[in-house]
Every structure is written in structure tokens, then in C-alpha cells.
TIPARO-420975 format. One record per residue: residue number from 1; residue in one letter; z negated, y, x negated of N, C-alpha, C in turn. Coordinates in steps of 0.1 Angstrom, whole numbers. Example, Ala and Ser with C-alpha at 12.3 -4.5 7.8 and 13.67 -1.06 7.14 Angstrom:
NUDO; pos; code; nz; ny; nx; caz; cay; cax; cz; cy; cx
NUDO; 1; a; -78; -57; -132; -78; -45; -123; -78; -33; -132 $
NUDO; 2; s; -71; -22; -128; -71; -11; -137; -79; 0; -129 $
This chain:
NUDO; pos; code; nz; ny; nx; caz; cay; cax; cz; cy; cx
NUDO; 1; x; -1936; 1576; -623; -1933; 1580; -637; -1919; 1578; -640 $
NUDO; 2; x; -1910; 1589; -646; -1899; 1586; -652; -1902; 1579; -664 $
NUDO; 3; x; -1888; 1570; -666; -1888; 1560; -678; -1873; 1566; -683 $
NUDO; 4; x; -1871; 1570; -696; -1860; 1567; -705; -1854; 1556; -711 $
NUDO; 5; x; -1861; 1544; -710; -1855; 1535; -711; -1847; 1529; -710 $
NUDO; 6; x; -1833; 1531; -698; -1823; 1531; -696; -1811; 1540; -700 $
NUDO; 7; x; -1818; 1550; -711; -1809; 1559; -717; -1809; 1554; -734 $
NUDO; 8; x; -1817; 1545; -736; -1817; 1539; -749; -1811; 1526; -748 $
NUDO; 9; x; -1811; 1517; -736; -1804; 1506; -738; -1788; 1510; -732 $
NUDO; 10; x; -1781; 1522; -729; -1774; 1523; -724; -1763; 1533; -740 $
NUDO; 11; x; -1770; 1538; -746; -1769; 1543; -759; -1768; 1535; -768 $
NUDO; 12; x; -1771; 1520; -768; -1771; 1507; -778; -1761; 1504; -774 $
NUDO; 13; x; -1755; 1500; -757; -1744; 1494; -755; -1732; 1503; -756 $
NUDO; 14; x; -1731; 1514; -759; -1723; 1526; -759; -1717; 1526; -773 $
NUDO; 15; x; -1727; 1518; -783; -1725; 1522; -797; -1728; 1537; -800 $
NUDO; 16; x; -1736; 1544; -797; -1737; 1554; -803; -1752; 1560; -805 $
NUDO; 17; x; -1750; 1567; -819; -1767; 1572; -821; -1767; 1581; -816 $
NUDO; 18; x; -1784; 1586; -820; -1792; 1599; -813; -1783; 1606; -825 $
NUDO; 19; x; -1785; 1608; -836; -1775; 1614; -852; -1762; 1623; -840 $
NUDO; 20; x; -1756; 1608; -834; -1739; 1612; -827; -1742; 1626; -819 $
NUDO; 21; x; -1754; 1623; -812; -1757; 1629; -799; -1756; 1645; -805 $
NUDO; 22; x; -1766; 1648; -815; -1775; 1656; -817; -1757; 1667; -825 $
NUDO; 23; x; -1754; 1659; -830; -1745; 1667; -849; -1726; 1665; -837 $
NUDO; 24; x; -1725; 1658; -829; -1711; 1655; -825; -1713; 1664; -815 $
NUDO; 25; x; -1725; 1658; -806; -1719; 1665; -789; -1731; 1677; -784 $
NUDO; 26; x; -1737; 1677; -799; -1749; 1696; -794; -1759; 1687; -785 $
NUDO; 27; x; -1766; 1677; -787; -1775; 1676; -777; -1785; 1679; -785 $
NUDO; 28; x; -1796; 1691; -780; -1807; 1693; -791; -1816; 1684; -795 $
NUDO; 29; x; -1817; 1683; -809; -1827; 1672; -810; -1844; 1674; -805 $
NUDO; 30; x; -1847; 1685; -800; -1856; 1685; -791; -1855; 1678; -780 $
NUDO; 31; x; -1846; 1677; -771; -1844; 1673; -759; -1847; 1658; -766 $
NUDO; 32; x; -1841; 1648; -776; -1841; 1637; -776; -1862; 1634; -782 $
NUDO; 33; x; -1862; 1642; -784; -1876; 1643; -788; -1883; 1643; -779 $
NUDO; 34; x; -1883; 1647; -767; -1891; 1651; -757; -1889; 1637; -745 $
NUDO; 35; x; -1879; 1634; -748; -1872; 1618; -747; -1879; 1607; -745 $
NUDO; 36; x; -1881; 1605; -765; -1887; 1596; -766; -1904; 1594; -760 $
NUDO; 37; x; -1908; 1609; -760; -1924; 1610; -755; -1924; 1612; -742 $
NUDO; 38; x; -1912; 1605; -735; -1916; 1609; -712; -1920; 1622; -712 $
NUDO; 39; x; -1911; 1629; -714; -1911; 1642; -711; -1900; 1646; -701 $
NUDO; 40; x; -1899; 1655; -696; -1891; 1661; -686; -1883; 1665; -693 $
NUDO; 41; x; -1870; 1666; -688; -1855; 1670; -692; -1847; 1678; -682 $
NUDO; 42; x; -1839; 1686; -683; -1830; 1695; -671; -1822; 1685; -664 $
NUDO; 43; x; -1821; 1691; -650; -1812; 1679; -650; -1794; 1687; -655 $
NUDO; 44; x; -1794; 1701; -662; -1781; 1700; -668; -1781; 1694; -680 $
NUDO; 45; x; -1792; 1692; -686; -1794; 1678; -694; -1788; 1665; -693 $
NUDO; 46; x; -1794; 1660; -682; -1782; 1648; -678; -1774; 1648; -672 $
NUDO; 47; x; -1768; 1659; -672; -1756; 1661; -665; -1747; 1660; -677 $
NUDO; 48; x; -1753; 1668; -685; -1743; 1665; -699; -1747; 1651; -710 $
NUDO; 49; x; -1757; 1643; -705; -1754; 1628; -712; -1747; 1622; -704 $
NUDO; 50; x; -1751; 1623; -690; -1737; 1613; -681; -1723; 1616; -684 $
NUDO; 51; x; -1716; 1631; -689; -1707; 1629; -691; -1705; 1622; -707 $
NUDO; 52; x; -1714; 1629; -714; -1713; 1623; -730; -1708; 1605; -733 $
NUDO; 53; x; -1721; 1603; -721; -1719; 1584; -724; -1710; 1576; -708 $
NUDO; 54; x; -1707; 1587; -704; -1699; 1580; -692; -1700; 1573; -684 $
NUDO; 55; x; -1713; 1579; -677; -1725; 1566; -671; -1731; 1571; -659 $
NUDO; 56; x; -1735; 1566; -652; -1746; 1575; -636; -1762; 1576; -647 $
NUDO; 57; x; -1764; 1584; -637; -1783; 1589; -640; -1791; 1579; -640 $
NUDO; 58; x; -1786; 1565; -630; -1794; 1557; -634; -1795; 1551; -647 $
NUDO; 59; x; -1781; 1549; -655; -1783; 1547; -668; -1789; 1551; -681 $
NUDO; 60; x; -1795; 1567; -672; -1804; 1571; -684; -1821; 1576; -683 $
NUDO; 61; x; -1820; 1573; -670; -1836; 1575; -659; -1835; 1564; -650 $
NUDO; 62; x; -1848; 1559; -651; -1853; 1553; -635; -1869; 1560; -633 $
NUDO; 63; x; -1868; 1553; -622; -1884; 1557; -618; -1894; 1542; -615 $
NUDO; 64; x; -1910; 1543; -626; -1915; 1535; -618; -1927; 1539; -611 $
NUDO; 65; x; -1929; 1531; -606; -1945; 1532; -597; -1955; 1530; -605 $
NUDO; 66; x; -1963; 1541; -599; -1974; 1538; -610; -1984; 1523; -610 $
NUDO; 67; x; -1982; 1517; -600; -1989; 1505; -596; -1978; 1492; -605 $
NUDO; 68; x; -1967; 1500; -612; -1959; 1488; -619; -1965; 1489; -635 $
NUDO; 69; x; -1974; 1502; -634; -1973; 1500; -653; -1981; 1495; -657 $
């Protein structure tokens, strides 16, 4: 299972909101919608949050096992 989790604590230490995301840098607020519910995302999706928040993929995805949840 992907986790977003590390795109929300990486977005707190960044200082910046979903609001910033969505109205400054065009990230559809669908995509942050689909986010919050473990949904799949492009990866030119994170291609454009890693540059947005200046971060590797792991800071906005991990993966866990399903024997971890």
C-alpha cells in the first residue's frame, strides 16, 4: 500500500499549505483530494511536488506492507 503520509509531514516542515499548493503552484485540488483518500497520483504529479517542495519521492510516498497495517 502507498502511504501519503510523508507528503503531509514534509508539507508541515516546509511551511506550506495545500491553499499554497493548489492557488500559487497549479496543483489541482483534485490530485490533493485523491491524496488524502490513497489514491494514485502520476508520477508527473510528483515530479512536480518534488520540485515544488524540494524534496526526493520518498518525502512524499512510501510504501507499506500489507502485513504492517
Amino acid at each position: 500500500m502507498i502511504s501519503y503520509k510523508p507528503f503531509y509531514e514534509t508539507l508541515y516542515n516546509r511551511n506550506i499549505t495545500e491553499y499554497a499548493l493548489i492557488f500559487k503552484h497549479g496543483i489541482p485540488s483534485n490530485t490533493l483530494h485523491r491524496m488524502k483518500h490513497g489514491e494514485a497520483i502520476t508520477t508527473k504529479t510528483l515530479d512536480a511536488l518534488c520540485s515544488i517542495l524540494d524534496c526526493k519521492v520518498s518525502d512524499i510516498i512510501e510504501y507499506i506492507r500489507p502485513e504492517e497495517i
